[in-house]
N, C-alpha and C positions, 0 to 999 in steps of 0.2 A: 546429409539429410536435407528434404526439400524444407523451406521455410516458407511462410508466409506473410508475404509483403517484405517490408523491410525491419518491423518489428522485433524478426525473431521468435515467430511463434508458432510450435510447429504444425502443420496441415492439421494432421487429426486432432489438437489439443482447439486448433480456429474452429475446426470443423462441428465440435461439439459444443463452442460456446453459441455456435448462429446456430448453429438446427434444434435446437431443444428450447421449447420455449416455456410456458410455466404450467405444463402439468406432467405427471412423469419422473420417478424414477429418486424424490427427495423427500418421503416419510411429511407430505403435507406441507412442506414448505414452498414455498413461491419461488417458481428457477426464475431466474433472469435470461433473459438471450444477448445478443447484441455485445457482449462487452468483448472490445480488447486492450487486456490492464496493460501490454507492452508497448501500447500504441504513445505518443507524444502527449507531455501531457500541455495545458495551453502555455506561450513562451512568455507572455505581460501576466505576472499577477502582483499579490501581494503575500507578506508574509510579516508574521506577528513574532519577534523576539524580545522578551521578557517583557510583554506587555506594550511593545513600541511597534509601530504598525508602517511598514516599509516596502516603498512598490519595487520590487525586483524584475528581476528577468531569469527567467525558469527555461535553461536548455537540457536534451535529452540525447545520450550517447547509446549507440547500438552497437555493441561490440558480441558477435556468436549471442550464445543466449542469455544475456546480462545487458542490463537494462540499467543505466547511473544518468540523475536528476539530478544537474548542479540549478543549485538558487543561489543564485547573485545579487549584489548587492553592487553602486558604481564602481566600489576600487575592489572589491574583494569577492571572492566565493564567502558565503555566510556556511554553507552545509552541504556535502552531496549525498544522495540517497540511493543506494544499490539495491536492485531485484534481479532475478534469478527463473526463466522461465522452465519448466520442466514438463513432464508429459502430463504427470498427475496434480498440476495446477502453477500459480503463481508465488513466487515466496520472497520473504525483504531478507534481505542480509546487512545494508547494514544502515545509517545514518545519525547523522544530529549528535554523533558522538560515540553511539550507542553500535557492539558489531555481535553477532546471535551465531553461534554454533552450535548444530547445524544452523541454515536458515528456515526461519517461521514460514511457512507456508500460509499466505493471508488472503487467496485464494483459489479454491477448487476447479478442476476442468468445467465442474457443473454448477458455477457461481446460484445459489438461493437468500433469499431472506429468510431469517429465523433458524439457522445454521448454526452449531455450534460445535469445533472440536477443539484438541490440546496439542501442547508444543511440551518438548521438555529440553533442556542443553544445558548450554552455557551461555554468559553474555559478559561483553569487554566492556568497560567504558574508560579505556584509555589505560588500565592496570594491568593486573590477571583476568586469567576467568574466573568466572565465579557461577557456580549453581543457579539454574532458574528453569521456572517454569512457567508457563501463559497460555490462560484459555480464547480462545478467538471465536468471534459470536458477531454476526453479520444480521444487519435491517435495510429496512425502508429510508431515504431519507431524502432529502431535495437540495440541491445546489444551486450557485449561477457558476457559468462559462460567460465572463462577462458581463453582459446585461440582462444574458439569456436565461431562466428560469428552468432547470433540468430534473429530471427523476435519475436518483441516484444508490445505488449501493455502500452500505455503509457499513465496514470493518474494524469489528475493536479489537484491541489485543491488549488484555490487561494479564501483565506479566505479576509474577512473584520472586524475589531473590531473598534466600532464607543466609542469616550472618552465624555465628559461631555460638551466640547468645540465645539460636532459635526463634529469635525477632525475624519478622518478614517484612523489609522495603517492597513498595509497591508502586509499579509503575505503567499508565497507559502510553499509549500510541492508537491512534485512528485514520484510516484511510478511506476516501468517497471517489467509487468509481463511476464513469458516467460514459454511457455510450458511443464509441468513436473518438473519446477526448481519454482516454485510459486515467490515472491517478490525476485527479480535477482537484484535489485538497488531501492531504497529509497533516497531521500533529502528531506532535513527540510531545507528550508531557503538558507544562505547561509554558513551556520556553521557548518553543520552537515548532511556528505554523505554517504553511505556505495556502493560499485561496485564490481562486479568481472571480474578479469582478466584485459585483453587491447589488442589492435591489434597489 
């Protein structure tokens, strides 16, 4: 299958994120054009673990259509972060600890703000599996790349994992995508951030 660029993403799935732009085809939501989430995301940023705030270096592997975000730290990998491109949109499989079966689809061929669907599987965190489900609900939102001031897409995915008790742990993750700089900020919870730049 032909791909597009080096990214890994296929013609038709590129071809609908740039020609569609924000009216059309999304029950009144706002499409976004321009985005490709498989693209690199910036290599200097920083990144927040448990509150401590640490300038890394953020490299990007393209292997077929899988896409893994190592954030580094000077001696060590701190986390690497897998996606998954497919016809019918972008999806995380796994990071920060944390690995999703299937994977969460965290964005559509036809990215909008004010977007909302559902996820059901499973999810590891280094055990068994375990039961879960997560709704994913996308906005407006603003970033820097740098110094640089950007208009950004913004994906929540707030999971539920139900225990034996009928108790629900609950857990977010958010990802900010930004035009030609693909995943520009990710968080896992509260432990684990990666950004670039600051005002």
């Amino acid at each position: 299958m032909i791909r597009a660029a080096a990214a890994g993403w296929p013609i038709a799935a590129a071809a609908l994120f740039l020609l569609f732009g924000c009216t059309g085809g999304t029950g009144g939501h706002r499409q976004i054009s321009g985005l490709d989430p498989a693209a690199s995301p910036p290599t200097s940023e920083r990144a927040n673990l448990g509150g401590l705030a640490l300038p890394v270096t953020v490299s990007a592997e393209h292997a077929a259509d899988e896409l893994r975000v190592n954030v580094k730290g000077p001696h060590e990998v701190y986390w690497t972060e897998s996606y998954l491109t497919k016809r019918d949109g972008f999806y995380f499989m796994r990071g920060a600890g944390d690995e999703f079966e299937p994977p969460i689809r965290i964005l559509p061929t036809e990215p909008s703000a004010g977007a909302t669907w559902s996820w059901k599987g499973k999810i590891s965190s280094g055990g068994g599996l375990m039961p879960a489900s997560a709704t994913i609900t996308t906005g407006d939102d603003n970033v820097y790349v740098g110094q640089i001031g950007m208009d950004a897409l913004r994906v929540r995915v707030d999971i539920s994992i139900p225990d034996a008790a009928g108790h629900e742990a609950q857990r977010e993750m958010t990802f900010w995508f930004a035009s030609g700089h693909g995943i520009v900020q990710a968080k896992f919870g509260s432990g684990s951030e990666r950004y670039s730049g600051g005002g």
